[in-house]
N, C-alpha and C positions, 0 to 999 in steps of 0.2 A: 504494500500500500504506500502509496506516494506522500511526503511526508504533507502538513499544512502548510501555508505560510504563514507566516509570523505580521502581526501586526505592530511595527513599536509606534508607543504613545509614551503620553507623558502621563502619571495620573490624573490630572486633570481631564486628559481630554478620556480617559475611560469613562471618569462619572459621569460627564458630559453622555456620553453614548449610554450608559446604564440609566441613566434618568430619560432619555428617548425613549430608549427600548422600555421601560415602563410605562410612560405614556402610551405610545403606542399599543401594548397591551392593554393595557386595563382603562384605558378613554377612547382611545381611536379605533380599534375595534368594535368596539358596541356602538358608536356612532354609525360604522358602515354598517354593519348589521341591519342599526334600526333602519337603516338606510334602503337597503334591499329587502325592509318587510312590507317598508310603505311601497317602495315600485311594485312589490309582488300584488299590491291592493288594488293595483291599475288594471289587470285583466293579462288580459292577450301577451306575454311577457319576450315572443317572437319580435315585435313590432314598440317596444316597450325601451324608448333612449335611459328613463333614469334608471332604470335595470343594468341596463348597459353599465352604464357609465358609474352604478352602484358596486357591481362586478370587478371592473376594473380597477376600481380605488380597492377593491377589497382584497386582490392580487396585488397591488404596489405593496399596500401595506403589509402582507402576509410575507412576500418577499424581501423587504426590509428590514422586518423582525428576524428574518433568518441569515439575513447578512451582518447583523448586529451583533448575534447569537456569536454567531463563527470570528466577528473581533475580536468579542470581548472571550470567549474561549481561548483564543490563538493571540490576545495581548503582549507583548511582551514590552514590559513598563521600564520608562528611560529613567533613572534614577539620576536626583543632580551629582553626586557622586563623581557617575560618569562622564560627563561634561566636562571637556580639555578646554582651558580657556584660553589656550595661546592659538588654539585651530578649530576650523567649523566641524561641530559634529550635530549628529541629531540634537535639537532640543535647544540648538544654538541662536543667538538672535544677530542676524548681521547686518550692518549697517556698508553701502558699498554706491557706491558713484559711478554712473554711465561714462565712459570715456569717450570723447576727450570733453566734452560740459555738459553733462547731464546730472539731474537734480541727486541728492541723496534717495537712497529707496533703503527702509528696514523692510526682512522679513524674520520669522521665527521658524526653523527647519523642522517639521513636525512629519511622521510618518503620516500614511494617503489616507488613513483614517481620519486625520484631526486635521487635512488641510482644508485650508477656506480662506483663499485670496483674499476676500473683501476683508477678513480679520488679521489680514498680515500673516498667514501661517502656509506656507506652501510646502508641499509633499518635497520628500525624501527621494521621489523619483522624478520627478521635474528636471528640468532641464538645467536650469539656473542651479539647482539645489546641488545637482549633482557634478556640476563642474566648479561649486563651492566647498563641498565637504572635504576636510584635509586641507586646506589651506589659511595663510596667517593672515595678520594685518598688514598691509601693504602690500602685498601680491596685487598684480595684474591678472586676470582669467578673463579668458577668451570664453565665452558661452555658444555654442549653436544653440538656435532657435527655432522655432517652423517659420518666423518671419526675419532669418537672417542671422550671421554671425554679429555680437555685439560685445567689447570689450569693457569692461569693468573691475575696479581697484576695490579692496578690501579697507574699510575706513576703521570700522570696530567690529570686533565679538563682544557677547553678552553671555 
């Protein structure tokens, strides 16, 4: 049997997932449910959109719970510990400048469980992330991109 993958997080972002995966159980389930009791009240369930569309959300959901299930199984939590501060590792927060004038940009290197751009936290598999990990303050790294190669200096670690 082929082994899992490993999800790293930090603990934070597990509870984060553990408090999801709860809601989702135990509110947003019964929401779709009662959801799919009321379209079933509609008739004809062949020709029946909130049926549809009660079905659908009821499978996102069902499937999320089971992806959640298999993170938080297959976690494996970044302790600060581990955290080299003279080099980018997971859980690291870096601060680094577009070359040659581009603005400063932090992100925080967060396994693909707990990335979310909009919060500054991007995956471990990322492109940026992974031409950042191992490396110091002041280094120059050359990043490929889907929109191009762009060069970038290490300003701080966190």
């Amino acid at each position: 049997m082929a082994a899992e993958k490993e999800f790293p997080m930090t603990q934070a972002g597990k509870e984060k997932l553990e408090q999801e995966l709860e809601y989702l159980k135990t509110v947003k389930r019964k929401e779709v449910v009662e959801r799919i009791k009321i379209a079933r009240s509609f008739g004809d369930l062949s020709e029946n959109s909130e049926y549809d569309s009660a079905k659908e959300e009821q499978a996102f959901v069902e499937g999320r719970i089971t992806t959640i299930e298999n993170m938080i199984r297959n976690a494996k939590i970044i302790a600060e510990g581990e955290l080299a501060g003279d080099s980018v590792t997971l859980g690291s927060s870096v601060t680094f400048v577009e070359l040659p004038d581009g603005e400063e940009e932090t992100y925080i290197i967060v396994g693909s469980a707990e990335a979310d751009p909009f919060e500054g936290k991007i995956s471990n598999d990322s492109p940026i992330a992974k031409s950042l990990l191992g490396r110091k303050v002041g280094e120059e790294v050359t990043v490929q991109t889907p929109g191009g190669e762009m060069t970038v200096k290490i300003v701080s670690i966190k």
